[in-house]
C-alpha positions in Angstrom: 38.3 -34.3 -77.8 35.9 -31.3 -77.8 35.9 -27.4 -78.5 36.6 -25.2 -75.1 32.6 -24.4 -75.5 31.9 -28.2 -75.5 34.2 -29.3 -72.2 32.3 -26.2 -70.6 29.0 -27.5 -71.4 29.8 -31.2 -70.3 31.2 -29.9 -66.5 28.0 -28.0 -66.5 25.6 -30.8 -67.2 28.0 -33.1 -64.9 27.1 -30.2 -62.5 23.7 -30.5 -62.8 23.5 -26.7 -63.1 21.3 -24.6 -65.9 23.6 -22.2 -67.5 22.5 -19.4 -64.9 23.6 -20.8 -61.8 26.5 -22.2 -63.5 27.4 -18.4 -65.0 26.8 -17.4 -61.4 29.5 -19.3 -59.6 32.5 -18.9 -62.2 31.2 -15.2 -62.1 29.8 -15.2 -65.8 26.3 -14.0 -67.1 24.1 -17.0 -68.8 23.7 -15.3 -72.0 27.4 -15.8 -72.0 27.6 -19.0 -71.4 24.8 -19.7 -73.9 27.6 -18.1 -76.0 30.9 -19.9 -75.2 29.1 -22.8 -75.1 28.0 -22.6 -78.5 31.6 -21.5 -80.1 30.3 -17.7 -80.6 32.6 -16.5 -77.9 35.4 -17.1 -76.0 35.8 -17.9 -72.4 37.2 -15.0 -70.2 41.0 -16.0 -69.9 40.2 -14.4 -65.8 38.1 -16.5 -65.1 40.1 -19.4 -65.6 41.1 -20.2 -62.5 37.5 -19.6 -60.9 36.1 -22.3 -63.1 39.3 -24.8 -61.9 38.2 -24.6 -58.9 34.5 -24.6 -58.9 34.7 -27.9 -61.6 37.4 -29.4 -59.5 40.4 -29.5 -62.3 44.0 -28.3 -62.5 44.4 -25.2 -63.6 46.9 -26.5 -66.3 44.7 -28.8 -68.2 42.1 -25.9 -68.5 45.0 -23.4 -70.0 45.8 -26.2 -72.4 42.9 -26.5 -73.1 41.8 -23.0 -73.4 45.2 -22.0 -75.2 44.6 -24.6 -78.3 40.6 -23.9 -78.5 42.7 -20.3 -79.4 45.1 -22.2 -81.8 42.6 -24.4 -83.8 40.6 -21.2 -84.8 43.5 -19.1 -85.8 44.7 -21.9 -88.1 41.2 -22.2 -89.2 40.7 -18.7 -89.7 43.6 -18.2 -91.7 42.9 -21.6 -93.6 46.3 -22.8 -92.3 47.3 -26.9 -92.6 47.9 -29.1 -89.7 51.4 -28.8 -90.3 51.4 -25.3 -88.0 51.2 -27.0 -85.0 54.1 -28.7 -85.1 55.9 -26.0 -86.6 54.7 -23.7 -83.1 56.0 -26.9 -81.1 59.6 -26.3 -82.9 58.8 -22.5 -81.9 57.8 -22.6 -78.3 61.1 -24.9 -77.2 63.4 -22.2 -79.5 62.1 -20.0 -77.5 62.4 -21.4 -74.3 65.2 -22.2 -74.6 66.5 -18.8 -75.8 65.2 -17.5 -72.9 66.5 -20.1 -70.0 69.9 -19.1 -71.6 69.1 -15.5 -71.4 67.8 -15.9 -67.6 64.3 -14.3 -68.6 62.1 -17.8 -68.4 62.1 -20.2 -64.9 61.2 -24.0 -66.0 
């Protein structure tokens, strides 16, 4: 398993590319990628989908991946316990479920 910063970095190796030409075909600068790469930024959530299909993967393994990149620091940041995950597991399937009976949510 690896940070969002760390996958990025790998594709970009696999790719052959320096973080320049890499930055210029998901439509991000290098000192940006420099950045995400190295966990001091995040990944632009817009350019998602670019960067699925430029590095060949589905767009929902990135998101996953993307979203709990998100998860892991909040927990960290608020010096939370493992134990929140499965607590926002419990959560997200209350609330989907809330909301396929309320009409609002298409599964």
């Amino acid at each position: 398993m690896a940070t969002f910063g760390e996958f990025l970095r790998k594709e970009r190796e696999n790719k052959g590319l320096n973080q320049s030409e890499f930055g210029q075909e998901i439509g991000i600068i290098m000192t940006d990628i420099s950045k995400i790469e190295n966990g001091r930024k995040k990944f632009p959530f817009t350019n998602l989908e670019k960067l699925a299909k430029f590095i060949e993967k589905d767009i929902e393994e990135l998101k996953t991946l993307f979203v709990a990149d998100i998860l892991v620091d909040e927990v960290h940041k608020y010096n939370c316990s493992d134990n929140v995950f499965s607590v926002a597991e419990e959560q997200s399937r209350y609330v989907k479920s809330k909301n396929v009976k309320q009409g609002k949510l298409k599964l």
